[in-house]
MARKE-414305 format. One record per residue (C-alpha): x, z, y; residue number from 1; chain; residue in three letters. Coordinates in nm, 2 decimals. Layout:
N
SITE        x        z        y    nr   kette   rest
SITE        X        Z        Y   NUM       A    Ala
...
***
This chain:
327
SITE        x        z        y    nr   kette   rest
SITE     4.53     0.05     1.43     1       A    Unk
SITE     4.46    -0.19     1.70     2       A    Unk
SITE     4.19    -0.15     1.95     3       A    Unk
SITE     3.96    -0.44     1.99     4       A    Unk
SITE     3.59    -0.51     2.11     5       A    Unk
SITE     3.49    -0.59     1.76     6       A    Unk
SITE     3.61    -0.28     1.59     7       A    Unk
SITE     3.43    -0.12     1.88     8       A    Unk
SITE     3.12    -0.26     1.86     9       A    Unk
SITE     3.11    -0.26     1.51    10       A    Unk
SITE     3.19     0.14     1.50    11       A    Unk
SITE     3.06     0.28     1.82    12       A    Unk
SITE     2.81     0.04     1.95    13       A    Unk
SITE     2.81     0.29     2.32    14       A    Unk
SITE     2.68     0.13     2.65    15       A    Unk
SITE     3.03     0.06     2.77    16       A    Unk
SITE     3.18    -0.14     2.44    17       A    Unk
SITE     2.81    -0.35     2.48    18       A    Unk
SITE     2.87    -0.45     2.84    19       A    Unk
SITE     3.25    -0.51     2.73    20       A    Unk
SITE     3.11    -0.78     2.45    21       A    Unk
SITE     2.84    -0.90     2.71    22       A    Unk
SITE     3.10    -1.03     2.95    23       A    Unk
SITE     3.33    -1.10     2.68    24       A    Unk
SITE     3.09    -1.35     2.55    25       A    Unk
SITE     2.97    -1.48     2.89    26       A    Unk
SITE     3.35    -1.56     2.91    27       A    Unk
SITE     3.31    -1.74     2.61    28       A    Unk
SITE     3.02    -1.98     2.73    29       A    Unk
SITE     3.35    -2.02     3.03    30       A    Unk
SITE     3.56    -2.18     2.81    31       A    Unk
SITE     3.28    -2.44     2.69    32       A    Unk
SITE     3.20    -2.52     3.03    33       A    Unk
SITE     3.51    -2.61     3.19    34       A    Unk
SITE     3.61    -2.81     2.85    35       A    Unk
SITE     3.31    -2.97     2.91    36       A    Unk
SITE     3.34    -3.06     3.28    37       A    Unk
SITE     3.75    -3.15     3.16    38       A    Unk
SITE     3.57    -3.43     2.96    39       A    Unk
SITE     3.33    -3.52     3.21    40       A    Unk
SITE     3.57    -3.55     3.54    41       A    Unk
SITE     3.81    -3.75     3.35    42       A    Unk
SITE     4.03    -3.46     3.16    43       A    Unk
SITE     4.13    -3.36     3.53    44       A    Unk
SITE     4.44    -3.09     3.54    45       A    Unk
SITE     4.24    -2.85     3.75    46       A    Unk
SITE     3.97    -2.82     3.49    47       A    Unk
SITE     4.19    -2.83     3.16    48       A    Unk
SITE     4.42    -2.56     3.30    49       A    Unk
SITE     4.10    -2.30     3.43    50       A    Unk
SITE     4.02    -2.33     3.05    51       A    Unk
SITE     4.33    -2.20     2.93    52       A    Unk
SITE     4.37    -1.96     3.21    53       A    Unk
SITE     3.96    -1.79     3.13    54       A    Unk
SITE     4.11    -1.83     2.73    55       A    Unk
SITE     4.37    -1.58     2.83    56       A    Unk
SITE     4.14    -1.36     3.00    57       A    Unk
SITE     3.91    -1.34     2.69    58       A    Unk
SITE     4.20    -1.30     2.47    59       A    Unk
SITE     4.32    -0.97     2.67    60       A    Unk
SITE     3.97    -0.89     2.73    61       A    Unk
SITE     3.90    -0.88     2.33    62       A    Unk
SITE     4.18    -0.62     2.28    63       A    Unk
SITE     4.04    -0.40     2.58    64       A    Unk
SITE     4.38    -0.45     2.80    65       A    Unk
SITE     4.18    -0.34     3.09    66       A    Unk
SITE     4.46    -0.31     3.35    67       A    Unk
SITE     4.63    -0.65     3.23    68       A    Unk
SITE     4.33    -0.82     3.27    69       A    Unk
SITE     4.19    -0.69     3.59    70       A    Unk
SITE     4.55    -0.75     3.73    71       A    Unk
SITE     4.53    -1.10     3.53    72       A    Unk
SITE     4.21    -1.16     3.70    73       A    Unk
SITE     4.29    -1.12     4.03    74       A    Unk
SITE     4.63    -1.32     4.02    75       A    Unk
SITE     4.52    -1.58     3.81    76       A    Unk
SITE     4.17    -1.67     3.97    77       A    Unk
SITE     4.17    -1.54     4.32    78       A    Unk
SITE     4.50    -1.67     4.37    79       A    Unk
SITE     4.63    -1.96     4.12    80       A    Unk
SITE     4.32    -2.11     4.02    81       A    Unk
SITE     4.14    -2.15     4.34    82       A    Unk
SITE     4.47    -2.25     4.54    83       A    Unk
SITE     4.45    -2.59     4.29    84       A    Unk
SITE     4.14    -2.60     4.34    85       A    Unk
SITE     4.15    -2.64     4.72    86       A    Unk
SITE     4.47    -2.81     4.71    87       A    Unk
SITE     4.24    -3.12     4.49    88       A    Unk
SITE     3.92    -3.09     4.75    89       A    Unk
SITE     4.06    -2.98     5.09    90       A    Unk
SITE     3.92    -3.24     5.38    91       A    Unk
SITE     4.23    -3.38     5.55    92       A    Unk
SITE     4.15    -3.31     5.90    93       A    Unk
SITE     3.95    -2.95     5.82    94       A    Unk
SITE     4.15    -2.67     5.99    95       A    Unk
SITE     3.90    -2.40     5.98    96       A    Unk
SITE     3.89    -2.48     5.58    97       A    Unk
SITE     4.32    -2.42     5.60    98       A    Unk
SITE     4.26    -2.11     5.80    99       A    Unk
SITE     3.99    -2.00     5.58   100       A    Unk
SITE     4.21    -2.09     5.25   101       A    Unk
SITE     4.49    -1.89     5.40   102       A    Unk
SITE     4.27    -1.59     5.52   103       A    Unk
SITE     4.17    -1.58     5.10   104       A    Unk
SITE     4.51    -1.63     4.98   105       A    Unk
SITE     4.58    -1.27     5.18   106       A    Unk
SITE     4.30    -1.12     5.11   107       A    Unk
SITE     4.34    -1.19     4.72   108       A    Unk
SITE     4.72    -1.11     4.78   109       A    Unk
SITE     4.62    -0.76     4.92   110       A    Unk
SITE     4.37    -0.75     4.62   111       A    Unk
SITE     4.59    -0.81     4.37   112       A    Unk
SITE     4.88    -0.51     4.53   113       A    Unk
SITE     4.63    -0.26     4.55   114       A    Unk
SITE     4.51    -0.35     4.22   115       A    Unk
SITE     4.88    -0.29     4.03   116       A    Unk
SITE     4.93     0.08     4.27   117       A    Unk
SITE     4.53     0.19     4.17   118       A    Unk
SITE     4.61     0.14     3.81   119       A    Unk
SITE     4.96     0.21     3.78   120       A    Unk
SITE     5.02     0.50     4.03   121       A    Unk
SITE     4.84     0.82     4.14   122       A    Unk
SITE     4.71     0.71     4.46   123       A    Unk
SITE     4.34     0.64     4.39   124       A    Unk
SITE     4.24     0.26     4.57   125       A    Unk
SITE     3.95     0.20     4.33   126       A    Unk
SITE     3.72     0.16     4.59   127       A    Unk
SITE     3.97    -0.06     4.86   128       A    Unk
SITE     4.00    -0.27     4.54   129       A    Unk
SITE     3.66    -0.33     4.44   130       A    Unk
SITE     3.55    -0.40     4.84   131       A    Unk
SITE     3.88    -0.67     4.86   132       A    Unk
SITE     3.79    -0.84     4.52   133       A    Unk
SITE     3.35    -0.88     4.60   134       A    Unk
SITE     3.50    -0.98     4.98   135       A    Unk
SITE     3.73    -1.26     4.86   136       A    Unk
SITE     3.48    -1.42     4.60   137       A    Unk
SITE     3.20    -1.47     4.91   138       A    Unk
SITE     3.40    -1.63     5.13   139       A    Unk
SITE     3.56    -1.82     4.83   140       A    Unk
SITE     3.18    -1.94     4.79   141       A    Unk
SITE     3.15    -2.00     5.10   142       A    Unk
SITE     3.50    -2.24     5.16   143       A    Unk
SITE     3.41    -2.43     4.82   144       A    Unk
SITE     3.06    -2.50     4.98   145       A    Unk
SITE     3.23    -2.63     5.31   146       A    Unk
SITE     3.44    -2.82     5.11   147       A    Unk
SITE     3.22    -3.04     4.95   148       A    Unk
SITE     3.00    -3.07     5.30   149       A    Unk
SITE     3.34    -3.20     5.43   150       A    Unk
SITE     3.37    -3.42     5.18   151       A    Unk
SITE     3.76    -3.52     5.10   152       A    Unk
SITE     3.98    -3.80     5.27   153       A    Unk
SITE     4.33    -3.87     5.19   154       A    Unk
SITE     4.60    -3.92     5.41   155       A    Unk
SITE     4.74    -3.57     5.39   156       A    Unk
SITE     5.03    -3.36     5.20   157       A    Unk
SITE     4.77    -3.18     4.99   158       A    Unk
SITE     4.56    -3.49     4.95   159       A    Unk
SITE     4.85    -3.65     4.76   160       A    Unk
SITE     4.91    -3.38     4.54   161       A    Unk
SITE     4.47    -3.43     4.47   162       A    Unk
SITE     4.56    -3.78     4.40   163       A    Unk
SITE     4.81    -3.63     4.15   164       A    Unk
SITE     4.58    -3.39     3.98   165       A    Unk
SITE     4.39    -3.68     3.90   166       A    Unk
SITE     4.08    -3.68     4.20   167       A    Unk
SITE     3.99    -3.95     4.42   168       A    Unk
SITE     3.71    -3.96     4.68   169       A    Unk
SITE     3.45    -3.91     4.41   170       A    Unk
SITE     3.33    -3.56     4.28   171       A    Unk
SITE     3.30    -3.66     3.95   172       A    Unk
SITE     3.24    -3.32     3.76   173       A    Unk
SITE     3.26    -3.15     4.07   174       A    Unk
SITE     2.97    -2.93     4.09   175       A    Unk
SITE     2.93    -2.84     3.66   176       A    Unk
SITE     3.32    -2.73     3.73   177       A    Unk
SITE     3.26    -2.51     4.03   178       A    Unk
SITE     2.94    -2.38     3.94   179       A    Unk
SITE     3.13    -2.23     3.60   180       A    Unk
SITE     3.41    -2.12     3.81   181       A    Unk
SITE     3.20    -1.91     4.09   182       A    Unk
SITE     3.00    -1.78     3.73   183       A    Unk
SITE     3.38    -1.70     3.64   184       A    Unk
SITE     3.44    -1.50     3.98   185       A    Unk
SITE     3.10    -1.33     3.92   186       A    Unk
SITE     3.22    -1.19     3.57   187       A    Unk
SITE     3.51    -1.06     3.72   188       A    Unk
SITE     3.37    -0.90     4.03   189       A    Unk
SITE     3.11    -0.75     3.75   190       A    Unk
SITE     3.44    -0.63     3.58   191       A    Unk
SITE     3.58    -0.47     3.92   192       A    Unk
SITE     3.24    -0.25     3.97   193       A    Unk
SITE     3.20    -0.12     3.58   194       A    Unk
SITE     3.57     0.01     3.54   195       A    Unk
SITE     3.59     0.12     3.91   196       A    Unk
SITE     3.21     0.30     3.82   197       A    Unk
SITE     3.39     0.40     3.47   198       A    Unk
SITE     3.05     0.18     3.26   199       A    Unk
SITE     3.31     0.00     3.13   200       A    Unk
SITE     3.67     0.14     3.04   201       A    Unk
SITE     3.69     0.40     2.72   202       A    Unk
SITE     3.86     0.66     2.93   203       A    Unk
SITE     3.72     0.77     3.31   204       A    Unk
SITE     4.10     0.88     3.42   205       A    Unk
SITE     4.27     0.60     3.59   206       A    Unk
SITE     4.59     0.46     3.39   207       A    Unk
SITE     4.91     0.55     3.49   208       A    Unk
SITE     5.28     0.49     3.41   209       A    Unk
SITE     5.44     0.73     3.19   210       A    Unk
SITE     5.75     0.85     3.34   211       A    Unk
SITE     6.04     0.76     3.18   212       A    Unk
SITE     6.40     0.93     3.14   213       A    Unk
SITE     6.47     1.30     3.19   214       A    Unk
SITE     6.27     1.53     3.34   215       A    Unk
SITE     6.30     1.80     3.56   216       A    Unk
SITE     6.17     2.17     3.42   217       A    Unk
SITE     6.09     2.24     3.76   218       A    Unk
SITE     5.86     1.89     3.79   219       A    Unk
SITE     5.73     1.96     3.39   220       A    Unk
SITE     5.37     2.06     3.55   221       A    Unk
SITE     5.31     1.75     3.74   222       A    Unk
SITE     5.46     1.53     3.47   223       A    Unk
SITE     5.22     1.70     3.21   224       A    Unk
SITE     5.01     1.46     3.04   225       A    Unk
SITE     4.89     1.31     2.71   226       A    Unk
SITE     4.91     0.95     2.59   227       A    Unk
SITE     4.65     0.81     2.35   228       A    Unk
SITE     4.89     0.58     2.05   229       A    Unk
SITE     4.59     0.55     1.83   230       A    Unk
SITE     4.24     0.49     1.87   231       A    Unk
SITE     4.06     0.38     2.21   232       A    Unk
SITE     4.29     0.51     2.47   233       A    Unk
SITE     4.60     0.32     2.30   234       A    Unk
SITE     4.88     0.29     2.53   235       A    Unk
SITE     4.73     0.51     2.81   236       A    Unk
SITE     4.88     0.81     2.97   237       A    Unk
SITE     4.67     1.05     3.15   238       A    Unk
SITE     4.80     1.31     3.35   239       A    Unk
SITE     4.69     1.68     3.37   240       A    Unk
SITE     4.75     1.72     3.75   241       A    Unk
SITE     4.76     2.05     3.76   242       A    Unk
SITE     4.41     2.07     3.58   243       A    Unk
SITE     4.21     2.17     3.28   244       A    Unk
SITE     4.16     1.81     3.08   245       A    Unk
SITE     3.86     1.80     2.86   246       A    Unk
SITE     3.82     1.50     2.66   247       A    Unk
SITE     3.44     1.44     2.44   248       A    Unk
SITE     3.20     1.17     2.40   249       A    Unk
SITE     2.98     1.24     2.69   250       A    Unk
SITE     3.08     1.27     3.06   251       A    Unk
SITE     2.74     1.42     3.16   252       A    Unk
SITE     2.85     1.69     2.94   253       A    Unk
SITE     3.18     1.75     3.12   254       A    Unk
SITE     3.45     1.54     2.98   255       A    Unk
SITE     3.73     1.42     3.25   256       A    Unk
SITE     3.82     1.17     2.93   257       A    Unk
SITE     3.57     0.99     2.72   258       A    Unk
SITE     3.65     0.87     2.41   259       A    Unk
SITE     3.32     0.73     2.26   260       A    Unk
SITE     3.38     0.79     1.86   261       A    Unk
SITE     3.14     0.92     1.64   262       A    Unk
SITE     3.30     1.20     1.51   263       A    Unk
SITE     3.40     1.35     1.86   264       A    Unk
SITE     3.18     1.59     2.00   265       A    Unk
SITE     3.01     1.53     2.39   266       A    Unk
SITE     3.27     1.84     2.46   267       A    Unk
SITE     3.50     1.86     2.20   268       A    Unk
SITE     3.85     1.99     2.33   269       A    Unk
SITE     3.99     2.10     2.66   270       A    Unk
SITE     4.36     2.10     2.71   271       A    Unk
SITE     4.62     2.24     2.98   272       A    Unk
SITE     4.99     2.27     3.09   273       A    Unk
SITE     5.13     2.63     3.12   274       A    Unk
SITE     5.46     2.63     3.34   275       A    Unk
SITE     5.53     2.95     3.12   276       A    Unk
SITE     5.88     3.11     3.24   277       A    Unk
SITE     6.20     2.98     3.40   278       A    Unk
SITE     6.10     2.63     3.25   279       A    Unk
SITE     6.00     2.70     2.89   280       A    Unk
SITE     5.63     2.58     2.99   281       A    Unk
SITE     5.39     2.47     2.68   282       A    Unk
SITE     5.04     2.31     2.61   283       A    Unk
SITE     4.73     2.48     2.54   284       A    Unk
SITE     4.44     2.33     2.35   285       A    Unk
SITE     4.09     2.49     2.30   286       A    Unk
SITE     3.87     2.35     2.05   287       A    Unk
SITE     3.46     2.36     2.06   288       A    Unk
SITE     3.42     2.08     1.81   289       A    Unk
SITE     3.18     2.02     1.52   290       A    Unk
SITE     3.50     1.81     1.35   291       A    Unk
SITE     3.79     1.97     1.53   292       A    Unk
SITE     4.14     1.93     1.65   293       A    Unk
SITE     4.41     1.87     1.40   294       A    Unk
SITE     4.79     1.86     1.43   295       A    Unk
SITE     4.95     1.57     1.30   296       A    Unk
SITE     5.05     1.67     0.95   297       A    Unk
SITE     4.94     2.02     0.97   298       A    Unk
SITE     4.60     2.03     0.94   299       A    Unk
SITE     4.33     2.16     1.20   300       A    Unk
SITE     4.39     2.41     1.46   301       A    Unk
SITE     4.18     2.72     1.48   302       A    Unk
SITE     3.85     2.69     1.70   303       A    Unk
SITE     3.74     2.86     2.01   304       A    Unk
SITE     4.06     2.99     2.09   305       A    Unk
SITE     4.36     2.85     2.31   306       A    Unk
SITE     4.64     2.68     2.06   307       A    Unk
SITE     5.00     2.68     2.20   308       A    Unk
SITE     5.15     2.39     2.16   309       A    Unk
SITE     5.48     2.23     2.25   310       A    Unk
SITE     5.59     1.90     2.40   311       A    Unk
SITE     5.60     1.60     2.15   312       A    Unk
SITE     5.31     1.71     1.95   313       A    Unk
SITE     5.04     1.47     1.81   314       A    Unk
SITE     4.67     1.59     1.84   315       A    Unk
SITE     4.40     1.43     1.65   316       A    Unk
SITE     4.08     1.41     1.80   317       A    Unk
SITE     3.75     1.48     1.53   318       A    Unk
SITE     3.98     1.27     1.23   319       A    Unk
SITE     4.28     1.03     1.24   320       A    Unk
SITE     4.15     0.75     1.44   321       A    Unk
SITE     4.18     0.95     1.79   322       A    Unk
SITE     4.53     1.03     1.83   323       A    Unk
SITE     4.75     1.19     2.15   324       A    Unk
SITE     5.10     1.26     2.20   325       A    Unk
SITE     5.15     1.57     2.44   326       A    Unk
SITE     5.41     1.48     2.70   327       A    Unk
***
């Protein structure tokens, strides 16, 4: 079963799948806007390809690939997007706008890096993220706003490749264009601050990288973890670090993962890595449920009591739709 914002609106309807849709749909309006400024400015390049880059984002956006698309985000529009865009309204003769440009350009660049290690590693940068990305999108307010003040003459490297794109001294469509696109930035900043404040995301643990190859008995408790392959956290490994994971519906009642499904309890399970002897470690899972915890193909495991289970087992969260893999 695929995970998309439909299905999830249509079946959970929580506070986090509602402000998914919301900016979903705001990116929607996006799309309109920038096809509408292509045909006003003349079909110009810069506006014809930030529609099909914002279409991209929707699309990964509608199947909840949170990590792709904050990634996406960053590289796409903090980096691509607005590079074209300065390259076809850069004055000449403006070197504090070049400075300025370049200064973005690093500071979306160091965005972008500590985006990929937050999501994809241990080491926790949510917050150096979220600070980079709101950082970049001011000042990138603030050089678009110079830029225009400026006003654009020819005679330069960059100016030739404006002339290219299709602009000439003229801002023809200038303002509907870059009024969507800083609407664009807020959207993503917005995204940024609900999956770094966990309003938006299905799951509060960050997503890593499962390890791949052999691993070590000795490393088996730091490499202990489960990995959602059906339902909302599809495709995501969560690690047990050494801890006692609870998953349920409602973080406020304890939950480290949240997997918003009607049929899953606020605290439904708890599970945990037990290093056991010379190697031969094993999972443990407790179940507190009102619709319990059932092994894949073998019916539901007894409640209120720890389970032993080994590595390679598939738990099923309150039915079939919530499935995990235990590492």
């Amino acid at each position: 079963m695929i995970d998309h914002i439909f299905s999830a609106l249509l079946h959970r309807r929580s506070a986090n799948v509602i402000r998914e849709f919301v900016l979903w749909c705001v990116l929607c309006f996006e799309i309109m806007l920038f096809m509408i400024t292509a045909i006003t400015a003349g079909s110009k390049a810069a506006w014809v390809l930030m529609m099909l880059f914002t279409i991209g984002l929707a699309v990964m956006m509608a199947f909840r690939l949170t990590a792709i698309s904050l990634l996406y985000s960053v590289a796409v529009f903090h980096l691509i997007s607005f590079s074209v865009h300065f390259i076809c309204y850069r004055p000449g003769n403006s070197v504090m706008c070049l400075l300025l440009f370049v200064f973005l350009i690093l500071l979306a660049l160091a965005a972008l890096v500590c985006s990929f290690i937050h999501n994809f590693s241990r080491f926790n940068l949510e917050k150096a993220v979220m600070i980079l990305v709101e950082a970049d999108s001011v000042l990138i307010l603030i050089l678009e706003i110079l830029l225009y003040a400026a006003r654009w003459s020819g005679g330069s490297l960059l100016g030739t490749l404006g002339g290219l794109m299709g602009y000439g001294k003229d801002y023809s469509g200038y303002w509907l264009g870059t009024v969507s696109f800083w609407i664009l930035l807020a959207v993503i900043d917005l995204y940024y601050l609900f999956f770094g404040l966990g309003l938006i995301d299905h799951q509060q643990n960050k997503i890593l990288k499962k390890t791949r190859g052999f691993q070590n008995p000795r490393s088996s408790v730091t490499s202990a973890g489960i990995q959602g392959i059906r339902g909302v956290c599809t495709g995501q490994t969560i690690y047990l670090n050494n801890r006692e994971l609870v998953i349920g519906a409602d973080k406020r009642s304890g939950a480290d993962l949240v997997v918003p499904d009607a049929y899953v309890s606020k605290w439904h399970c708890a599970v945990r890595w037990n290093p056991g002897h010379g190697g031969n470690g094993f999972y443990e899972v407790l179940d507190r449920s009102t619709n319990g915890v059932y092994l894949y193909n073998l019916g539901r495991l007894p409640q209120n009591v720890w389970n032993r289970l080994g590595r390679g087992n598939i738990i099923c969260i309150g039915g079939m739709e919530q499935q995990f893999r235990l590492l």
